[in-house]
C-alpha positions in Angstrom: 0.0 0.0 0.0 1.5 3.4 -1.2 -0.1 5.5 1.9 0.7 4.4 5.1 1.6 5.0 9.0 5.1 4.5 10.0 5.4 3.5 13.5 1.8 3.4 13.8 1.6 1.4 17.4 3.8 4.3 18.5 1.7 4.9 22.2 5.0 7.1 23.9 3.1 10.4 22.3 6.0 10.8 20.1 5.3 12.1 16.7 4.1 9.6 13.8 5.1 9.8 10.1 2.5 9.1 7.3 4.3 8.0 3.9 3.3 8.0 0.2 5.2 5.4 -1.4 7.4 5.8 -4.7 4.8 4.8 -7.4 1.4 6.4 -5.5 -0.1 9.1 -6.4 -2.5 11.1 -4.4 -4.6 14.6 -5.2 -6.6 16.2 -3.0 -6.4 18.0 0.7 -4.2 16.5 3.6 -4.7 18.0 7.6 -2.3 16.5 9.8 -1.0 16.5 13.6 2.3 14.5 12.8 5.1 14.1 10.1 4.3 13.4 6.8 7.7 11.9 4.0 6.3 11.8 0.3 8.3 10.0 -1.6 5.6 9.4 -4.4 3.6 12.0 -6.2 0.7 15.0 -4.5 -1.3 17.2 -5.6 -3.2 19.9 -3.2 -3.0 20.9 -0.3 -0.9 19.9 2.9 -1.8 20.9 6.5 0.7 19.9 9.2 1.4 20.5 12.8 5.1 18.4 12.2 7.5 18.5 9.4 6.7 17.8 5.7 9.3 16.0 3.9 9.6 15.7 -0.3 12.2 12.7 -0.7 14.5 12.6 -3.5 12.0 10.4 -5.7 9.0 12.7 -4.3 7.0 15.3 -6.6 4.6 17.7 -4.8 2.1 20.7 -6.2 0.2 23.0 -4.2 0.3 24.5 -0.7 2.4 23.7 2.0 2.1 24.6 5.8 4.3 23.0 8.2 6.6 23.5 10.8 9.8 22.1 9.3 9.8 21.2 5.1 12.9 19.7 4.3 12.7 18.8 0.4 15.1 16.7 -1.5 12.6 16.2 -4.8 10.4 18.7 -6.4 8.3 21.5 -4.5 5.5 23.4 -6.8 3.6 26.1 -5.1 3.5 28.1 -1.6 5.1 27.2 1.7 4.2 28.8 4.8 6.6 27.2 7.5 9.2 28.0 10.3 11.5 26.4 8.4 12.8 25.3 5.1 15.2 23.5 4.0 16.3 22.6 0.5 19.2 20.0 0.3 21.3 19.3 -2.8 19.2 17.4 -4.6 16.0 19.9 -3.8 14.1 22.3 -6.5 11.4 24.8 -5.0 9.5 26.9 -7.3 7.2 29.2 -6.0 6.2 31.6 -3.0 7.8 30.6 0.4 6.9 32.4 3.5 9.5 31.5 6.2 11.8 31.9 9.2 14.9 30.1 7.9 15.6 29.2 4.8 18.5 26.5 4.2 19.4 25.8 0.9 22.6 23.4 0.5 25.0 23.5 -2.3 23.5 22.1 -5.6 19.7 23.0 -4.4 18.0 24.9 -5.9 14.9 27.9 -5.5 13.0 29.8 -8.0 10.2 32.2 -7.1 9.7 35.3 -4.4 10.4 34.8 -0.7 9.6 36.4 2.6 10.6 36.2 6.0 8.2 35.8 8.9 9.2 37.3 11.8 10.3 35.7 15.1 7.4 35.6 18.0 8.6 38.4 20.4 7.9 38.1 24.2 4.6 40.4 24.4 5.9 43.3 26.4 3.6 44.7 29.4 3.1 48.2 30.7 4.5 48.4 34.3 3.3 51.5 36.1 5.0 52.0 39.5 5.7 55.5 40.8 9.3 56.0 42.1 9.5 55.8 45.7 9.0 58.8 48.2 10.3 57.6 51.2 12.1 60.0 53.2 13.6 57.5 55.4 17.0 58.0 54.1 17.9 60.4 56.7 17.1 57.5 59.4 19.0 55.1 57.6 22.3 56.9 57.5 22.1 57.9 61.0 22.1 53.8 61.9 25.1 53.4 59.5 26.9 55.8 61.5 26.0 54.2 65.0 26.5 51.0 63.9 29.8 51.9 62.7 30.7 54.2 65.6 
């Protein structure tokens, strides 16, 4: 069977990988929680809380939003990820909208790019008054008898 779970017993609440297999093709819409390695041949779009993966042998058009994409075949279309990652033997084409791009000696990208920015700590609005103690005067006089 070309789609399938790896580790599918997997009960540790470590992430799964679902695979296409070389020689399957599938078209349509994909939504997942875990990794997903496609080393066969998609069309459409791909939802994924994990990291996508395009093997060398894999062929993919549409849109892709992932954590990671790390792509070694053929990417067609947009990305919308935290990271991506284009090895040697990787082609992109198309709109990317990351926070790192990676692209290794030999891969290759063609298309428009833009960077996401990094989640900031939301900054809060402190309002304290500076202090108006007087009681500076008292504490210098007990440094002075205690050192007396």
């Amino acid at each position: 069977m070309g789609f399938t779970g790896k580790n599918a017993k997997k009960t540790d609440g470590s992430p799964r990988t679902t695979v296409v297999a070389a020689g399957t093709t599938l078209v349509g819409d994909v939504k997942l929680t875990d990794n997903f390695h496609l080393d066969g041949t998609m069309e459409g779009k791909l939802n994924s809380d994990g990291d996508v993966t395009i093997g060398s042998s894999g062929r993919y058009t549409g849109d892709v939003s992932a954590k990671r994409v790390l792509v070694s075949g053929i990417l067609d279309g947009k990305v919308d990820a935290d990271r991506l990652e284009i090895v040697a033997s990787g082609q992109v084409s198309g709109e990317i909208k990351v926070r790192e791009l990676v692209i290794e000696s030999g891969g290759q990208f063609i298309g428009a790019s833009q960077v996401k920015k990094h989640d900031a700590p939301q900054l809060r609005s402190v309002d304290e008054s500076p202090s108006t103690s007087t009681d500076t005067d008292a504490s210098n006089s007990d440094w002075e008898n205690k050192t007396a």
